[in-house]
C-alpha positions, 0 to 999 in steps of 0.5 A, spaced: 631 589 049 624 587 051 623 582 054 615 583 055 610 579 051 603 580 050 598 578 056 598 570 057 592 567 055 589 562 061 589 556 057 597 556 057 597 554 064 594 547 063 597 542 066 603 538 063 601 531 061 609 529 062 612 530 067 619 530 064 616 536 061 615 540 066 617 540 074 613 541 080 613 548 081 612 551 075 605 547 075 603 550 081 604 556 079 600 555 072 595 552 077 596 559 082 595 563 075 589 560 073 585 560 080 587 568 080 587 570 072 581 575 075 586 578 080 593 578 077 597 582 071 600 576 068 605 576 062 611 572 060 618 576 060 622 571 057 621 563 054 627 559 056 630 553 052 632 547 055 633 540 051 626 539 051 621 543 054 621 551 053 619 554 059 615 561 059 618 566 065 612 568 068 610 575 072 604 575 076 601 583 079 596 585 083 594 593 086 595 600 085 596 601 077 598 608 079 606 608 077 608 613 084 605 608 088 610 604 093 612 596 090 614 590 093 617 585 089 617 578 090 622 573 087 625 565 087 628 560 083 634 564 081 639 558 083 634 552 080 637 547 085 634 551 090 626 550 090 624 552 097 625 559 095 621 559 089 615 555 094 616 561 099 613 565 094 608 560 091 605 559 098 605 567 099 601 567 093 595 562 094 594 564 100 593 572 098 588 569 094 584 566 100 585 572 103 583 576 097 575 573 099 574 576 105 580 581 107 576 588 107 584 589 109 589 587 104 584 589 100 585 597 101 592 595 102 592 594 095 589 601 093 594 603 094 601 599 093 603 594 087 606 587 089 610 583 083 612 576 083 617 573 080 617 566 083 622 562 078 627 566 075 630 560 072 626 554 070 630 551 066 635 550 072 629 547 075 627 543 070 633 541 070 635 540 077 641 544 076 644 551 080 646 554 074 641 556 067 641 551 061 647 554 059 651 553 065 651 560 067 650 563 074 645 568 074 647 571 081 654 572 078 652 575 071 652 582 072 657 585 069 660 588 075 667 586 079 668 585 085 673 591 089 677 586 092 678 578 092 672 573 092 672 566 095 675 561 090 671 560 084 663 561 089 665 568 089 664 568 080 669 564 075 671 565 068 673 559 067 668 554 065 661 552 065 663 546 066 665 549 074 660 552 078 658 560 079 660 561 072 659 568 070 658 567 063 665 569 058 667 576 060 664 582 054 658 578 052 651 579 054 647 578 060 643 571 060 635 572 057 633 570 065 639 575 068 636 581 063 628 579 064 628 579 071 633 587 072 628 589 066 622 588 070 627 590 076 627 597 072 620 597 069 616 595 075 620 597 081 625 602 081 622 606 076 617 608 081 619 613 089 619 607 093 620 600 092 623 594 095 624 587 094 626 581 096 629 575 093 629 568 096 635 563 096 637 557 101 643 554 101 649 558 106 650 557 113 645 554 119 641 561 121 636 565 116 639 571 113 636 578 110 642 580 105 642 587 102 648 590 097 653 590 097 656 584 095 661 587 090 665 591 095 665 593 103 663 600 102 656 601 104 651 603 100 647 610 100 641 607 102 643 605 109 639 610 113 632 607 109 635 600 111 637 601 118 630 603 119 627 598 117 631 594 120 628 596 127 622 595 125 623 588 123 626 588 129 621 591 134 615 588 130 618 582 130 622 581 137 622 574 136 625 573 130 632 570 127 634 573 121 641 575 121 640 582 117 646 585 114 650 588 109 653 581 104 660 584 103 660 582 111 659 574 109 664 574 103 664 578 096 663 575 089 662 578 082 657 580 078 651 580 083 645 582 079 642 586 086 647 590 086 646 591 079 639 593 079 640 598 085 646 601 081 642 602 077 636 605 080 634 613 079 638 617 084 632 620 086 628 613 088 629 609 094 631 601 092 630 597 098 633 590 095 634 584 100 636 577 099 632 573 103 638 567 104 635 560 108 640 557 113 640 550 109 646 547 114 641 546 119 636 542 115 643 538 113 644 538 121 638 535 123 638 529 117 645 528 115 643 523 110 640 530 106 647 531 103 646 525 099 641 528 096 642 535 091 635 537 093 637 536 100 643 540 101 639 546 099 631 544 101 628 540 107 626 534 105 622 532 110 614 534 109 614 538 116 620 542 116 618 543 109 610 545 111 615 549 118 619 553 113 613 556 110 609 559 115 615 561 118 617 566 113 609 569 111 610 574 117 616 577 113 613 577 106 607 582 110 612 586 114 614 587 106 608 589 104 606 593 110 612 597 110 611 599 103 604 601 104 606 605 110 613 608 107 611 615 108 611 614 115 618 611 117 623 614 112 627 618 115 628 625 113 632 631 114 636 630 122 634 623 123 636 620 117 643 624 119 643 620 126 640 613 122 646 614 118 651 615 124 647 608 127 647 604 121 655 605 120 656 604 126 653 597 127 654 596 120 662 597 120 666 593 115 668 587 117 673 583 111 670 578 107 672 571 107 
């Protein structure tokens, strides 16, 4: 099925006059489209129905029209209740249209890659202040795969009800229209290209930030290890100061119908598909304002304006490395002996642990 409508008009982003039609994030998107329509492929992928308003699902590009050209593609709001993923990326995009002014830099960058945004995946959740999309359904659980061995009680993905949290949707039917827009630009925009990568942006487990890749379905790694051990490294040379954890998703827990997972499996063979899963340690935020966890915002998002303004600077020097990886690939992937010796390292300290 296509999701893609015809290029978006500028005046769809007018600012609603309501707001219980409409939500902080997805204004200030409009607002960053409006501002950057000269620079930025825009198109709606999907249109979501809520109870009232219908949400538009927007993706904005920028760079290298050629289709062997590396990508990188940014993406938030999968899970509505966590917001401050989806202003990771806004942030990154208002500041790349500064930077567009006067960066005689980034602008030969993009000759020469393409970057994708797709800052909110899910506004009916957000609308909404649900986790889930108006149906109920977790799209991080709504791939159709299973997972190869036991999942945590009900976060792994349930079939039970969508009354009950991380419902997979009712097993054999289609994949939500959100879940099924964002793989088809997954496929169109990114993987069907030599090189690409992705990073997806949540919040919402443990004290520490997290850098996931797949699997989450199964503890055997996946067939890329060597690429992302590379990586890796250069994140960790570049950055030494930095404290992403960085690992495999199966060494935290497994969970069915993982929608990277899905997109990497299905990526060409003959490509490199780099997806993470960028995962903010909200548990801290929890820690250091305990009365956050009367607050559904607050169990997943600083609340506080200077932890919300310390969140976003941090994580602007990772979205770079990102693009700066992409562009200089083929100077770091591995070939031949060193990607043999790359693998030895990577199963080594990736080593499967067991799930909780």
């Amino acid at each position: 099925m296509d999701f893609l409508q015809p290029p978006v008009k500028v005046t769809e982003f007018a600012r609603g006059e309501d707001p219980t039609t409409t939500f902080a994030e997805h204004e200030d998107l409009k607002e960053i489209l409006l501002a950057g329509s000269t620079h930025f492929e825009i198109q709606a992928v999907g249109q979501v129905q809520t109870a009232n308003p219908t949400f538009p699902i927007f993706t904005a590009s920028i760079g290298s029209c050629d289709p062997l050209a590396p990508a990188v593609g940014f993406f938030g709001g999968i899970h509505g209740l966590e917001r401050i993923g989806s202003q990771v990326i806004l942030h990154y995009m208002r500041a790349l249209l500064f930077r567009l002014q006067w960066d005689e830099l980034l602008h030969l960058q993009l000759q020469k890659i393409r970057l994708v945004f797709m800052p909110i995946v899910n506004p009916g959740g957000m609308w909404a202040h649900k986790r889930a999309n108006p149906n109920g359904v977790d799209l991080m659980r709504n791939a159709p795969q299973k997972a190869e061995s036991r999942v945590p009680f009900l976060a792994g993905g349930q079939t039970l009800s969508p009354l009950l949290p991380w419902y997979c949707g009712r097993p054999g039917t289609a994949m939500e229209m959100e879940s099924a827009a964002m793989l088809q630009v997954v496929r169109d925009q990114l993987a069907s290209r030599p090189f690409s990568l992705a990073l997806d942006c949540h919040s919402g487990y443990g004290f520490d930030d997290s850098l996931w890749f797949p699997y989450a379905k199964t503890r055997r790694l996946m067939a890329h290890l060597p690429e992302m051990y590379a990586l890796k490294t250069m994140l960790v040379q570049s950055h030494p100061h930095h404290d992403y954890s960085f690992e495999p998703q199966s060494n935290q827990y497994l969970l069915h119908g993982d929608l990277w997972d899905h997109a990497y499996d299905q990526s060409p063979p003959a490509h490199i598909f780099l997806p993470m899963t960028l995962e903010l340690g909200s548990w801290l935020w929890i820690r250091k304002n305990p009365r956050q966890l009367f607050s559904r915002h607050g169990i997943f998002n600083p609340i506080k304006a200077h932890r919300i303004k310390r969140v976003l600077r941090r994580h602007v020097d990772l979205l770079d490395f990102l693009t700066r990886a992409a562009f200089a690939a083929p100077r770091w992937l591995p070939q031949a002996e060193r990607r043999a010796q790359l693998l030895q390292l990577a199963t080594a300290h990736w080593r499967p642990r067991r799930p909780l």
